[in-house]
C-alpha positions as a LaTeX table, in Angstrom:
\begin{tabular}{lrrr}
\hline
Residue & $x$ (\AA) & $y$ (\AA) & $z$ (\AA) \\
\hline
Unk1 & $-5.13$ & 8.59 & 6.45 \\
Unk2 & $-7.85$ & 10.69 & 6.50 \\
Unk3 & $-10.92$ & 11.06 & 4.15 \\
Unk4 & $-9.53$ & 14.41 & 2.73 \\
Unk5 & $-6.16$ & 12.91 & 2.63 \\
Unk6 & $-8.10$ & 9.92 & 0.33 \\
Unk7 & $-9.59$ & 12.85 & $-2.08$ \\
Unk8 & $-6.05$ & 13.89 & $-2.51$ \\
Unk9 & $-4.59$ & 10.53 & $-3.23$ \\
Unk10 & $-7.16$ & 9.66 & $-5.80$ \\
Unk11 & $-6.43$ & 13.54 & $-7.18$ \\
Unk12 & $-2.96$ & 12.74 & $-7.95$ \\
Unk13 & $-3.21$ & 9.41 & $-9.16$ \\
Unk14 & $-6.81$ & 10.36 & $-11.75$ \\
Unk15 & $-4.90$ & 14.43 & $-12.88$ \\
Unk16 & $-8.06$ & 14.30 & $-16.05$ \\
Unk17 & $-10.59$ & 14.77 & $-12.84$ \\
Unk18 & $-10.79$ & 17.77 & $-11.39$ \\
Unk19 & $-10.77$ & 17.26 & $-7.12$ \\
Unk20 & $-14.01$ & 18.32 & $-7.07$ \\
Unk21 & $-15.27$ & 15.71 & $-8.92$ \\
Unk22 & $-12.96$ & 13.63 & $-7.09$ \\
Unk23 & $-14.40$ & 14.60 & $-3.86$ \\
Unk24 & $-17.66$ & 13.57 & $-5.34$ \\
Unk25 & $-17.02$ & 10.49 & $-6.13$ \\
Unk26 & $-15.41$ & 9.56 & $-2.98$ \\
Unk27 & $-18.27$ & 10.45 & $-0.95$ \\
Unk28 & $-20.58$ & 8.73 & $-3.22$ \\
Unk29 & $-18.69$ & 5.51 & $-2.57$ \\
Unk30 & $-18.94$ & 5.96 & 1.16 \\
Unk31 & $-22.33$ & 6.96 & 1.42 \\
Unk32 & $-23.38$ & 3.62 & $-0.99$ \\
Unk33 & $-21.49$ & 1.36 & 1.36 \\
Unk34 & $-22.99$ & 3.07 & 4.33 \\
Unk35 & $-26.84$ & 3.18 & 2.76 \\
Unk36 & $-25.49$ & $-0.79$ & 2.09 \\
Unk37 & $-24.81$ & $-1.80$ & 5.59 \\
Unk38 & $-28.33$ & 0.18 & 7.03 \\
Unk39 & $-29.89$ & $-2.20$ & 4.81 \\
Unk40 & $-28.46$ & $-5.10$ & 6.15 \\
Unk41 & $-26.53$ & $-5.48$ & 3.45 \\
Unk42 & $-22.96$ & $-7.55$ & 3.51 \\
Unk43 & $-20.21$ & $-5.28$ & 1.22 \\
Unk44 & $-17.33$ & $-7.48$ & 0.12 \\
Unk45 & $-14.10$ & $-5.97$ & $-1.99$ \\
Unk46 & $-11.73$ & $-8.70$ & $-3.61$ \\
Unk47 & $-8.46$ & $-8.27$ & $-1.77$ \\
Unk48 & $-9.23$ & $-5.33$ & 0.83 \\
Unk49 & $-12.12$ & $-6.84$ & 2.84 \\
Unk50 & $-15.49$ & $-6.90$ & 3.74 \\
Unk51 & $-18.27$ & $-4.84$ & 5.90 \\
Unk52 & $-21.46$ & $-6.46$ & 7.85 \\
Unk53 & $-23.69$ & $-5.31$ & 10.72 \\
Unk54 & $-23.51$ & $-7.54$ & 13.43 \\
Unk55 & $-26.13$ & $-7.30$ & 16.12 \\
Unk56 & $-24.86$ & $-7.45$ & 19.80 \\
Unk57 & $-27.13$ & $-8.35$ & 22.07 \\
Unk58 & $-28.52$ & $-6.55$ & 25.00 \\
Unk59 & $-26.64$ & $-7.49$ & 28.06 \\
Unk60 & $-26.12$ & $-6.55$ & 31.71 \\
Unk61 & $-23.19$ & $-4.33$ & 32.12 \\
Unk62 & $-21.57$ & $-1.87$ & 35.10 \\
Unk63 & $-20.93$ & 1.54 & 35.88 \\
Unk64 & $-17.17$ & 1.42 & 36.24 \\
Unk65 & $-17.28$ & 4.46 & 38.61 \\
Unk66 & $-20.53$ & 2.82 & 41.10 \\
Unk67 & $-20.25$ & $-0.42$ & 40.51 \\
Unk68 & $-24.01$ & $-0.37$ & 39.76 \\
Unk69 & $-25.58$ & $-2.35$ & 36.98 \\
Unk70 & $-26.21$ & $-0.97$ & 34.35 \\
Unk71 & $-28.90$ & $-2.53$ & 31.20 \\
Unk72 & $-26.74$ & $-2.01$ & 28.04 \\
Unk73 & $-29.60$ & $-2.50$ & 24.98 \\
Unk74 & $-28.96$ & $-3.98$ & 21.87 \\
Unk75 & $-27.31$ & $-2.55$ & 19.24 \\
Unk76 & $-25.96$ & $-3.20$ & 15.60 \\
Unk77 & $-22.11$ & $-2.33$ & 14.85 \\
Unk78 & $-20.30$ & $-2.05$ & 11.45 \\
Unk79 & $-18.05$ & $-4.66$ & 11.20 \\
Unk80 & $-14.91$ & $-5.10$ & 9.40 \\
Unk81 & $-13.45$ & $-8.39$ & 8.45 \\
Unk82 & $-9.66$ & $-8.08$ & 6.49 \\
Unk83 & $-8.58$ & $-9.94$ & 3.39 \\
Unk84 & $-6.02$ & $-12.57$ & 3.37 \\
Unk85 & $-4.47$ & $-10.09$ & 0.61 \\
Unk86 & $-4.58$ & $-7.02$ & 2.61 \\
Unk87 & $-3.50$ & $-8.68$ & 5.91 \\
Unk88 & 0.23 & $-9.95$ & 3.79 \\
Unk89 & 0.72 & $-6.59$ & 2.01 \\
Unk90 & 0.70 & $-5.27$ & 5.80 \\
Unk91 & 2.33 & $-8.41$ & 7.19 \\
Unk92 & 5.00 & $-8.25$ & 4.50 \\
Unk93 & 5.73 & $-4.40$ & 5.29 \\
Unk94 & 8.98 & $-4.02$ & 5.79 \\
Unk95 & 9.23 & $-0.41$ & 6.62 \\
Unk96 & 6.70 & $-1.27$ & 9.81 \\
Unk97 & 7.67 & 0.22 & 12.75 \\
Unk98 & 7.33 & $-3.17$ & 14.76 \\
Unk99 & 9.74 & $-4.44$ & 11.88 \\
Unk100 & 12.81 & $-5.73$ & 13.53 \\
Unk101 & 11.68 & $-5.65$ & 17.30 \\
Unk102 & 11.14 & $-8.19$ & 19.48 \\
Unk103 & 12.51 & $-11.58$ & 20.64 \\
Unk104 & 13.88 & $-10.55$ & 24.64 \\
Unk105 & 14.90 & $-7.11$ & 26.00 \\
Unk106 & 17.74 & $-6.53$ & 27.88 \\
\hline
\end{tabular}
């Protein structure tokens, strides 16, 4: 799903909004959690998950082409941690397309 596909979602299921609005509120959302996690900040939501910067470290990496070594600095990256609630909706998803496979091919 994509963020416009979102706007549309929330569209249908809030009809006394106009999409507009919708839009705006959307975006306001996203742009709080992401002003959130340049703080530092941790962003939980009950059932869905949570967000929190994680720092990697700087560490020695190489060019896959040369071979050479390469210094990679460090670096913070958004990181997403799922719900118990969210990972058994998607667990329990029948209508997955992994649903029914596996166990030995012939």
């Amino acid at each position: 799903m994509t963020k416009s596909g979102l706007i549309e979602k929330v569209a249908e299921r809030t009809p006394h909004i106009s999409k507009k609005d919708t839009e705006v509120v959307v975006n306001t959302i996203f742009d709080a959690m992401t002003d959130a996690l340049k703080k530092g900040e941790r962003i939980e939501i009950r059932g869905f998950g949570s967000f929190q910067v994680k720092i990697r470290e700087a560490r020695e990496g190489r060019n896959p082409k040369t071979g050479a070594e390469v210094q990679i600095p460090a670096k913070k990256t958004p990181f997403f941690k799922v719900g118990k609630e969210l990972k058994e909706m998607v667990d329990d998803g029948s209508d997955s397309p992994t649903a029914g496979e596996g166990g030995a091919r012939a």
